[in-house]
C-alpha positions in Angstrom: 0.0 0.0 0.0 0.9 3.3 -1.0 1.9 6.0 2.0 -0.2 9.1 2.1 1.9 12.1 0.5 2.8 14.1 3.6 1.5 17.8 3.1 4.0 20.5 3.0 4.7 22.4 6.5 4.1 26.2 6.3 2.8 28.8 4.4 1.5 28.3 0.5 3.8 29.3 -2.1 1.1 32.7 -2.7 0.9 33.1 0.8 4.8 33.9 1.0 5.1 35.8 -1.9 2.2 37.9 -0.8 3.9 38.8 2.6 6.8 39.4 0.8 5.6 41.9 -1.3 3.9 43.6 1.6 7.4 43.9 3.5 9.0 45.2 0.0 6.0 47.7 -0.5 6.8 48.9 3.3 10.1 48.4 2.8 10.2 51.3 0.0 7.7 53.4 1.7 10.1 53.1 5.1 13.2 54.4 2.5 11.2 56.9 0.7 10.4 58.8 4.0 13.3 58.6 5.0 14.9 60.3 2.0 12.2 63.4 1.9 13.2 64.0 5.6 16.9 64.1 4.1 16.0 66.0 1.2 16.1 69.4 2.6 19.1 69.6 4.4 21.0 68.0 1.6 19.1 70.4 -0.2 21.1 73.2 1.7 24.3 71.5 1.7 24.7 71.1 -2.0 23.4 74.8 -2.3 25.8 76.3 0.4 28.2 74.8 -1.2 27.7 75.6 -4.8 26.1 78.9 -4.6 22.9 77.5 -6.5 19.8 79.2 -6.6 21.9 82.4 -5.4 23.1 80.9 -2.2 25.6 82.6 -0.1 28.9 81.4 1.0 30.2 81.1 5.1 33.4 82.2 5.4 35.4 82.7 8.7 37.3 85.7 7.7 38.2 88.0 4.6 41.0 86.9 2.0 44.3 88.3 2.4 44.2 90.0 -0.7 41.7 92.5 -2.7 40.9 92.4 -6.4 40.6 95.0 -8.8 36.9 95.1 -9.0 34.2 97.2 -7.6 31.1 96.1 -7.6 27.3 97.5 -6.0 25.9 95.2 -3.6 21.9 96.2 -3.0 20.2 95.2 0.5 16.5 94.0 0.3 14.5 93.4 3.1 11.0 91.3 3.6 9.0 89.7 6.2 6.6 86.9 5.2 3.4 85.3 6.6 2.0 87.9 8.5 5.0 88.4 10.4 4.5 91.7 12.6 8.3 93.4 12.5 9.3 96.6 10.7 12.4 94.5 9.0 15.0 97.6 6.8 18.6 98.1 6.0 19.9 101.2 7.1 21.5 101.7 3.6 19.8 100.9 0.0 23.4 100.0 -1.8 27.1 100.6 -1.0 29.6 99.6 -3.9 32.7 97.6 -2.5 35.5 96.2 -4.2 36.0 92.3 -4.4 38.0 90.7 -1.1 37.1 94.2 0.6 35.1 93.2 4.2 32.0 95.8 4.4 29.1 95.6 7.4 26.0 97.1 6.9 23.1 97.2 9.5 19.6 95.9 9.1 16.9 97.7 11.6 14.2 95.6 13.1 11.4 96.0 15.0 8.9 93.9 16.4 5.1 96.2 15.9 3.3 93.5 18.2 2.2 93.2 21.7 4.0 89.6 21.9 7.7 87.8 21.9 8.6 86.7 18.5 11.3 84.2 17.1 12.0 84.5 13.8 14.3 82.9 11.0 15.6 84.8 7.8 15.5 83.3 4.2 18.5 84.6 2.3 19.6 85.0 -1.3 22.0 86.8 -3.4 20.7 88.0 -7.5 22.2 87.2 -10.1 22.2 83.5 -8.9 25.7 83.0 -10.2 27.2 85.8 -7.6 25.8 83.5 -4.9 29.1 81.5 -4.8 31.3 84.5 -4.3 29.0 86.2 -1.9 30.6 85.4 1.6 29.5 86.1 4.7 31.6 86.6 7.8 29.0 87.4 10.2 25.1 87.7 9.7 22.1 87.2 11.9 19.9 84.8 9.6 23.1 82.4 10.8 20.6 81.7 13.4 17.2 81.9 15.3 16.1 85.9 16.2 14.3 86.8 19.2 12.3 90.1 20.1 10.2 91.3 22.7 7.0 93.1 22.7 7.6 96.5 20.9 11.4 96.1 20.8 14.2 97.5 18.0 17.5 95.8 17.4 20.3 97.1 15.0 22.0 93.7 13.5 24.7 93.5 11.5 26.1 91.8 8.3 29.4 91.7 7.6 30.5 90.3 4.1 32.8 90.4 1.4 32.9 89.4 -2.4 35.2 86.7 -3.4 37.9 88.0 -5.6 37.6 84.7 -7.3 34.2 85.9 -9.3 37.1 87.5 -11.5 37.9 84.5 -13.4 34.6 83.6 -14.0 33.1 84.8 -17.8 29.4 84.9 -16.4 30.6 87.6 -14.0 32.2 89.7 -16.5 29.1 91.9 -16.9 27.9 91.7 -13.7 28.0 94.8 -11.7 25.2 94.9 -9.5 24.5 92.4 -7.2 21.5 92.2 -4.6 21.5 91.0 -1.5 17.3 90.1 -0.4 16.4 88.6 2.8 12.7 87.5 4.2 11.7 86.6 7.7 9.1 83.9 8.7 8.3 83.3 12.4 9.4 80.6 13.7 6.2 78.6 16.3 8.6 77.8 19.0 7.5 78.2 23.2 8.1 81.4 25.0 11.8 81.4 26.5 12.7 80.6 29.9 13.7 83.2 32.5 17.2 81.7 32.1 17.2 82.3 28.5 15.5 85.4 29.0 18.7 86.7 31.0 21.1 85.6 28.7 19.7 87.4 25.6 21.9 89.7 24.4 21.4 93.5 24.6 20.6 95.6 21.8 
């Protein structure tokens, strides 16, 4: 007599390729979120770093040298989304020549009844200047705080890179603009501690 043909032991051959196409399909949704959260700070790496989109350059101080050129640098101020601050520069243009430091002021004051925190947005035009556009010191570098009613002076302090020279789409550049836009930022109001250890205007 014949033995009965034992049945196989675990899950049908569908069965398994069903569950594994469940943990690809999660698998690629899992790696897909993951990259748009890494988007945007690659985002501003590779822009920081290449000057695209009008980008400007960090620099942690002026080169030892000027160039020969002179060029006029125009200072444009915004505030976005409602945001209640009086945000100017305290000069429309100055013209500076390339590896010369300059620092200009921007004025600032908050029109509200409230503590704000705010972040600045910041690009150079022409979008090719962004590369050579270095900044030494700014305050979009980081988060900006004022209280109800209060006016701050803040300062920029930058320099063209005489690099921008050598390049061919610079030749007939000889204007460049300088535009910032703040957005408040939703953050909780600041401790006491932090409160004490802002600095003074």
């Amino acid at each position: 007599m014949n033995s009965p043909i034992p049945k196989p032991h675990g899950p049908k051959p569908a069965e398994r390729r069903r569950k594994a196409w469940a943990i690809g399909a999660f698998g690629v949704a899992g790696l897909m979120l993951a990259l748009s959260f890494a988007a945007v700070p690659l985002y501003r790496a590779f822009c920081a770093a290449t000057g695209y989109g009008g980008t400007t350059q960090r620099a942690e101080q002026p080169p030892a040298e000027q160039g020969s050129r002179s060029l006029v640098v125009r200072f444009d101020s915004n505030v976005g989304g409602g945001l209640p601050w009086r945000f100017t520069p305290e000069t429309g243009q100055i013209s500076v020549r390339t590896g010369q430091t300059a620092t200009v002021f921007y004025r600032v004051t908050n029109e509200s009844d409230r503590e704000i925190s705010a972040t600045a947005a910041y690009n150079v035009t022409p979008d090719q200047a962004g590369v050579y556009f270095d900044k030494v010191s700014c305050f979009c570098f980081s988060e900006q705080y004022l209280g109800p009613h209060e006016t701050a002076e803040w300062p920029v302090v930058f320099f063209l890179d005489p690099a921008l020279e050598k390049d061919a789409s610079m030749a007939n550049v000889d204007q460049v603009t300088l535009s910032y836009t703040f957005f408040e930022t939703k953050r909780p109001a600041r401790t006491a501690t932090q409160e004490q250890a802002k600095p003074k205007s």
